[in-house]
C-alpha positions as CSV (number, residue, x, y, z in Angstrom):
1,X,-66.0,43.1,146.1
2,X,-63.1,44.2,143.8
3,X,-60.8,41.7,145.0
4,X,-63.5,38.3,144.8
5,X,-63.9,36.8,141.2
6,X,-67.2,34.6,141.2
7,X,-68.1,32.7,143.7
8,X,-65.1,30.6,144.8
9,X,-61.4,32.6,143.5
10,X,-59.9,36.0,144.9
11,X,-57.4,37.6,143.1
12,X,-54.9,39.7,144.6
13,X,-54.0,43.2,143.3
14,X,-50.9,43.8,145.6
15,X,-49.2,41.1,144.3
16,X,-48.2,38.7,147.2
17,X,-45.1,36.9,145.9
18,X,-42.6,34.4,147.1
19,X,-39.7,35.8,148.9
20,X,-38.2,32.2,149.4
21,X,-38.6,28.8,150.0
22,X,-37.2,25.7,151.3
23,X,-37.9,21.8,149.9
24,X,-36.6,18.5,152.1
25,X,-37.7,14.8,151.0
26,X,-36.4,12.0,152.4
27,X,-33.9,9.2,150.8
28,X,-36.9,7.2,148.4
29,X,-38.0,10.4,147.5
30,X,-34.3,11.5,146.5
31,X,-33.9,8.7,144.2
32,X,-37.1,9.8,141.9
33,X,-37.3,11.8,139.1
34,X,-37.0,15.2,140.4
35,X,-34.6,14.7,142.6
36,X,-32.7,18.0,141.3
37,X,-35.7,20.1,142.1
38,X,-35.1,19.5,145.9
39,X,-33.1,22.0,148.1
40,X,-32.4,18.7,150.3
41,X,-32.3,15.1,150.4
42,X,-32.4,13.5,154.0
43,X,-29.7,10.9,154.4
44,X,-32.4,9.0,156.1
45,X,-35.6,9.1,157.6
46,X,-35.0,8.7,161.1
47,X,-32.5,11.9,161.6
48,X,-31.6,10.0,165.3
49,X,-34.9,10.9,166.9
50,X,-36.5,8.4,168.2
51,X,-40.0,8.3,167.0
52,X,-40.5,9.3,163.0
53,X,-43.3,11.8,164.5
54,X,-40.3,13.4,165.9
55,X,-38.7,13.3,162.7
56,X,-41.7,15.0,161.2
57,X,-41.4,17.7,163.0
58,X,-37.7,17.9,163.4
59,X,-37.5,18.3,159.2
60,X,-40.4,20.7,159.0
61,X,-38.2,23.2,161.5
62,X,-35.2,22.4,159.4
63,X,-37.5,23.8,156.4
64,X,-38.5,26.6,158.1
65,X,-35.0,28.0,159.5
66,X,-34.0,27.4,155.9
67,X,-36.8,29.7,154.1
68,X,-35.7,32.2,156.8
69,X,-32.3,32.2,156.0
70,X,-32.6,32.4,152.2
71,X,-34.6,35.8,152.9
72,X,-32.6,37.0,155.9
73,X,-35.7,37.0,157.8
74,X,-36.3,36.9,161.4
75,X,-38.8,35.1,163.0
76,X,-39.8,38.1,164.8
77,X,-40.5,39.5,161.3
78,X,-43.3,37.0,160.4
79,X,-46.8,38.3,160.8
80,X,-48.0,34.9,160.6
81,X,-47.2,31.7,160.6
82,X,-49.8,28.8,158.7
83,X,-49.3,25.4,159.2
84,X,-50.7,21.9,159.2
85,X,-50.4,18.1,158.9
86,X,-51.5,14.7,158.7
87,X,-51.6,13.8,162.1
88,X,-53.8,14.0,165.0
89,X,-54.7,18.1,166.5
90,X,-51.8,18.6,163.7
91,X,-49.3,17.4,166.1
92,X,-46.0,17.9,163.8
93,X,-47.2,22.0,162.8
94,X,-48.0,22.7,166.6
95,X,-44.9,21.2,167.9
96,X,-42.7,22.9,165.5
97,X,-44.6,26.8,165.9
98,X,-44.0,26.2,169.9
99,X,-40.3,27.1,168.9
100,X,-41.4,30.7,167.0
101,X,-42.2,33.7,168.3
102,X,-44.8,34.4,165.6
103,X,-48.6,34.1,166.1
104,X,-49.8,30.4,165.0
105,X,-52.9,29.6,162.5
106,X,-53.0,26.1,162.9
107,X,-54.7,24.1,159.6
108,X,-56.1,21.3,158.6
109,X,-56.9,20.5,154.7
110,X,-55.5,17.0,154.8
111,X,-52.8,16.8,151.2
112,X,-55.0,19.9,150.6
113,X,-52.5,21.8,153.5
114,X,-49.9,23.5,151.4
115,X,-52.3,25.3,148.4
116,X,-54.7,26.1,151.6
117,X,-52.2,27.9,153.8
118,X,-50.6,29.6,150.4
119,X,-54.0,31.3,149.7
120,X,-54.8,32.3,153.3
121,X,-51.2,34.0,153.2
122,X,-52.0,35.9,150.4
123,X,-55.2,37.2,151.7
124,X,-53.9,38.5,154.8
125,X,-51.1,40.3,153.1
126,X,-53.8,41.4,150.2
127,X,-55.8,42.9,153.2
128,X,-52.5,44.8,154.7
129,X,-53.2,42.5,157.8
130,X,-49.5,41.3,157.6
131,X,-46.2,41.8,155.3
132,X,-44.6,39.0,155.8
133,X,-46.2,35.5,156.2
134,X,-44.9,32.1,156.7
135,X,-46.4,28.5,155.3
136,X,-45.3,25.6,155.7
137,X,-46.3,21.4,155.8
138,X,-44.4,18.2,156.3
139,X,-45.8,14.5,156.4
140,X,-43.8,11.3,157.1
141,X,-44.0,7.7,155.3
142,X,-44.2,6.1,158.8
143,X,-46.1,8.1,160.9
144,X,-49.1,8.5,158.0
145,X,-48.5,4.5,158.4
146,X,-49.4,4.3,161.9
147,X,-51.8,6.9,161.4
148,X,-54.1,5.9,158.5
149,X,-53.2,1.9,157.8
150,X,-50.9,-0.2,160.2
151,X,-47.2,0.3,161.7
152,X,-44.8,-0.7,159.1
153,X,-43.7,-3.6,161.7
154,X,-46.8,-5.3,160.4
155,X,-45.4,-5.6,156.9
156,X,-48.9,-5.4,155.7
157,X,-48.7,-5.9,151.6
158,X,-50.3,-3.1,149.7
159,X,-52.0,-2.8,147.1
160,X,-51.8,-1.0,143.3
161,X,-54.5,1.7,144.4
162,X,-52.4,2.8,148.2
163,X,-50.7,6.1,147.8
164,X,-47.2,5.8,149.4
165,X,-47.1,9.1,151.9
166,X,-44.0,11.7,151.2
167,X,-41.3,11.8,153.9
168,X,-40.3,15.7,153.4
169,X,-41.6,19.4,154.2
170,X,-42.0,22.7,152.0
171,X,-42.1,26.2,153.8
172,X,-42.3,29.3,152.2
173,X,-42.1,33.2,152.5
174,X,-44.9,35.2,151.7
175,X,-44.5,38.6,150.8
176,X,-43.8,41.8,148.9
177,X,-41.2,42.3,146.8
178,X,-40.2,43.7,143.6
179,X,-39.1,40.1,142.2
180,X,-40.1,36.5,142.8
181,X,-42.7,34.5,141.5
182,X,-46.5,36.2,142.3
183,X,-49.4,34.1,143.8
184,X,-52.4,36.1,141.7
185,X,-55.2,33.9,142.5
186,X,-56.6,32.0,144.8
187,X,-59.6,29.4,144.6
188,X,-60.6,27.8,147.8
189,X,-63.1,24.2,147.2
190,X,-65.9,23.0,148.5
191,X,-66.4,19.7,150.3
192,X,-67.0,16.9,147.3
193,X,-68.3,13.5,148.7
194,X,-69.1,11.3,145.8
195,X,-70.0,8.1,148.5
196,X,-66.2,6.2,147.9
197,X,-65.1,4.4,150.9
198,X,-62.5,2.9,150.0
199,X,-60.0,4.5,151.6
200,X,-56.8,1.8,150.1
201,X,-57.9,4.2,146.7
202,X,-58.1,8.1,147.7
203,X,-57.2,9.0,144.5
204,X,-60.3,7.9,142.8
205,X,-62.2,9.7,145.8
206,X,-60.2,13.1,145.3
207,X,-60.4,13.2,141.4
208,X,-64.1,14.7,141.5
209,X,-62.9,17.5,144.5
210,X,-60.0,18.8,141.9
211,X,-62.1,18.6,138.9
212,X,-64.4,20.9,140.9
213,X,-62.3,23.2,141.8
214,X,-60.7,23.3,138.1
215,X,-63.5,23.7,137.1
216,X,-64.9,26.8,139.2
217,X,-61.6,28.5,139.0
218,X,-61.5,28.8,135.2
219,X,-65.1,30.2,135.1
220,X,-64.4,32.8,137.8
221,X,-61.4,33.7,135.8
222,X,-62.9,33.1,132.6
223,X,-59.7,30.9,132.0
224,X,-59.3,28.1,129.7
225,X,-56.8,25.3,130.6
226,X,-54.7,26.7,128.0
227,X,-53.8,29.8,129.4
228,X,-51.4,27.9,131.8
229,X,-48.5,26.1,130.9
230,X,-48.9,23.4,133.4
231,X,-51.4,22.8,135.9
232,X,-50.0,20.6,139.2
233,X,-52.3,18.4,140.9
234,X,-51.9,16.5,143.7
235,X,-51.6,14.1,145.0
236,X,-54.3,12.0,142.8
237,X,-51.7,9.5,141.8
238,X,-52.6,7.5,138.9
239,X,-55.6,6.1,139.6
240,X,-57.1,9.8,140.4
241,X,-54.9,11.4,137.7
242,X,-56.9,9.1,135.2
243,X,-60.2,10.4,136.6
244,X,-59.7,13.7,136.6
245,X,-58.6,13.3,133.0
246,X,-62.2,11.5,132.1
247,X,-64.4,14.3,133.9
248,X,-62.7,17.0,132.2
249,X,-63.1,15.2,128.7
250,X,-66.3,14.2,128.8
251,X,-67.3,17.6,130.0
252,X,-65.7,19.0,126.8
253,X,-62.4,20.7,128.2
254,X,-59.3,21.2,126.1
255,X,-55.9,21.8,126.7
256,X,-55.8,18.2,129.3
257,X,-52.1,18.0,127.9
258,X,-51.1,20.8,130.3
259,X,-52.5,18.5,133.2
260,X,-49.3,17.1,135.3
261,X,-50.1,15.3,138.6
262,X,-47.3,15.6,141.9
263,X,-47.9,12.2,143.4
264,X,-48.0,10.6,140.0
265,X,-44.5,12.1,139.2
266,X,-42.7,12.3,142.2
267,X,-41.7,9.0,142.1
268,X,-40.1,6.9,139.1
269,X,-41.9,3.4,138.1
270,X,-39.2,1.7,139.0
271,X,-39.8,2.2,143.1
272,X,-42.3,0.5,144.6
273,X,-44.9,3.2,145.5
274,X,-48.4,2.0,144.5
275,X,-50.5,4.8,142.9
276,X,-47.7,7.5,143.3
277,X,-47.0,9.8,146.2
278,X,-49.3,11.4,148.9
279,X,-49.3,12.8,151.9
280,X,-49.2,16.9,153.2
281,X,-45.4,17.2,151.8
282,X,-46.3,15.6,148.5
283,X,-47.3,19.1,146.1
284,X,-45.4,21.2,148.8
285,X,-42.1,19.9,147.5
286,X,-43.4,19.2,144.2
287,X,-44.8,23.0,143.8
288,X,-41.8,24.5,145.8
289,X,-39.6,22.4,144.2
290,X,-40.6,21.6,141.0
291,X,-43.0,23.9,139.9
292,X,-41.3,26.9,141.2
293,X,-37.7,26.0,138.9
294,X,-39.9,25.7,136.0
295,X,-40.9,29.1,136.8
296,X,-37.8,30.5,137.8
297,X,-36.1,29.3,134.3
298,X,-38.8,30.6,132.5
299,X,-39.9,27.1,131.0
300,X,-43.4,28.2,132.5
301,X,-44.8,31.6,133.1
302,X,-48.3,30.5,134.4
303,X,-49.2,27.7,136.7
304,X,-51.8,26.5,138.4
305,X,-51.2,24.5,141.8
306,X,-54.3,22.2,142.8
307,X,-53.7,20.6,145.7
308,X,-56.0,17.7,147.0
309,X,-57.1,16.0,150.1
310,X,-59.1,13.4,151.6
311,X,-60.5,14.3,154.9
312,X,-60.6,11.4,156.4
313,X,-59.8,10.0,159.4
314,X,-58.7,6.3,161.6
315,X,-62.2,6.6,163.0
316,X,-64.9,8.0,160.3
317,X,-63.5,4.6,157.9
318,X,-63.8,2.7,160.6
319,X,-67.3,3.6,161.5
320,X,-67.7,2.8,157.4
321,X,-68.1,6.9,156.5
322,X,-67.1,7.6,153.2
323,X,-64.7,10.0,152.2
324,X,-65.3,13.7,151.7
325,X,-62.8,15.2,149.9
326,X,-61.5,19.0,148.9
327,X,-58.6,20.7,146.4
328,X,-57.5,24.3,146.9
329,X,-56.0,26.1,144.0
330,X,-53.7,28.7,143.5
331,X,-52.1,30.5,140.6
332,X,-48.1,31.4,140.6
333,X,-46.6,33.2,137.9
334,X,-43.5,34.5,136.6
């Protein structure tokens, strides 16, 4: 299998790249420290609808007419669209796709989402199953509330470990082209359950999943961490970020100074946020956003996008489950 590295990574020949892309957060997210890597900031985070899970899906088809008209793409030009999201049967992705002609692959990888749906893309256009293909995730501050903790009407206080969920989507193009940054590789994880259940700290539960994958991808690749200039997790926070920074020392790796971490940096220390960032949207907009520029000015050439998730749910934590976890990983370059 010329196109399979190992036992976890495929890399693509027929170099997929990224025809466009479009990145919305909301107003907190706005007034962090990449706020300049954003194609928009929401004025708020209600967008007159009258439910924030209408929101969700209201600012995910915003994203996606966007990517669409950066390309001058039409909708009945997509092979495929791939999407997902933090709510229930993926609620917001299903909602939005209703409104496309294109056929739907409906996902669910938890904060995982965005690096999952990037690698399927690529594999269908690798196997000339499609030439264009769409990808795309959004998450919500308040509907991730009701979701996964309480309704913000509670004014439950949080705690240092709680991620605070991104309000924002990131959709992308998938295709071929003779410029744009190329998706080359492609490592998809295996479920990691190290017995946490305490789902206030998700971070500490994820760490393991993206040391994992990390881990697998550079031996199929025969990589060392130093042959990228950065590589994105997310959305560990910096509980997880810590973590993942111990297992990776202690089992001798160098080069931990190229480790950045989405959910740890999307937001400054002077907001409010807990652990840092989570949520589907968090590496979307910080790897279509961020990531992407540093590629794009050529302050990066190589980067490696490991995005996380815990696949949990209202109902395993109540039933006192604990939280298996997974991180999907995909290389972009220049």
């Amino acid at each position: 299998m010329s196109n399979r590295l190992g036992s976890q990574t495929l890399t693509f020949s027929k170099v997929p790249r990224l025809l466009s892309s479009y990145t919305i957060v909301g107003p907190l997210e706005g007034k962090g420290p990449h706020a300049l890597d954003f194609d928009e900031i929401l004025p708020d985070d209600v967008l007159d609808q009258k439910t924030p899970e209408k929101t969700e899906r209201l600012i995910l088809e915003m994203a996606i007419e966007k990517t669409l008209q950066q390309s001058n793409t039409k909708i009945e030009d997509v092979h495929f669209l791939i999407a997902g999201d933090l709510l229930n049967q993926i609620t917001s992705s299903t909602l939005a796709a209703s409104t496309y002609a294109a056929p739907f692959l409906g996902i669910y990888g938890a904060c995982s989402t965005f690096a999952q749906a990037m690698g399927l893309g690529a594999t269908l256009l690798q196997g000339d199953f499609a030439e264009k293909v769409l990808i795309g995730t959004a998450s919500h501050y308040q509907t991730a509330e009701r979701q996964f903790r309480y309704p913000i009407e509670l004014n439950i206080q949080h705690i240092s470990s709680n991620h605070h969920t991104v309000t924002g989507a990131g959709v992308a193009l998938l295709g071929f082209a003779n410029q744009g940054p190329q998706v080359t590789h492609a490592t998809f994880g295996t479920i990691v359950d190290m017995g946490l259940k305490d789902s206030q700290d998700m971070g500490s539960a994820m760490a393991p999943a993206a040391f994992s994958t990390i881990k697998q991808h550079l031996k199929d690749t025969s990589r060392g961490l130093e042959d990228y200039d950065m590589v994105l997790t997310g959305d560990l926070g910096k509980h997880g970020r810590k973590m993942l920074r111990l297992l990776l020392s202690k089992e001798g790796f160098s080069g931990l100074e190229r480790l950045q971490d989405g959910g740890s940096q999307i937001y400054g220390d002077h907001q409010k946020t807990g652990a840092g960032g989570s949520g589907a949207a968090c590496i979307a907009v910080m790897g279509l956003g961020y990531a992407l520029n540093m590629l794009k000015s050529g302050k990066a050439r190589r980067i490696l996008v490991v995005a996380t998730g815990a696949l949990l749910s209202a109902l395993t934590v109540l039933q006192g489950e604990s939280i298996p976890c997974i991180a999907h990983a995909v290389a972009l370059e220049a």
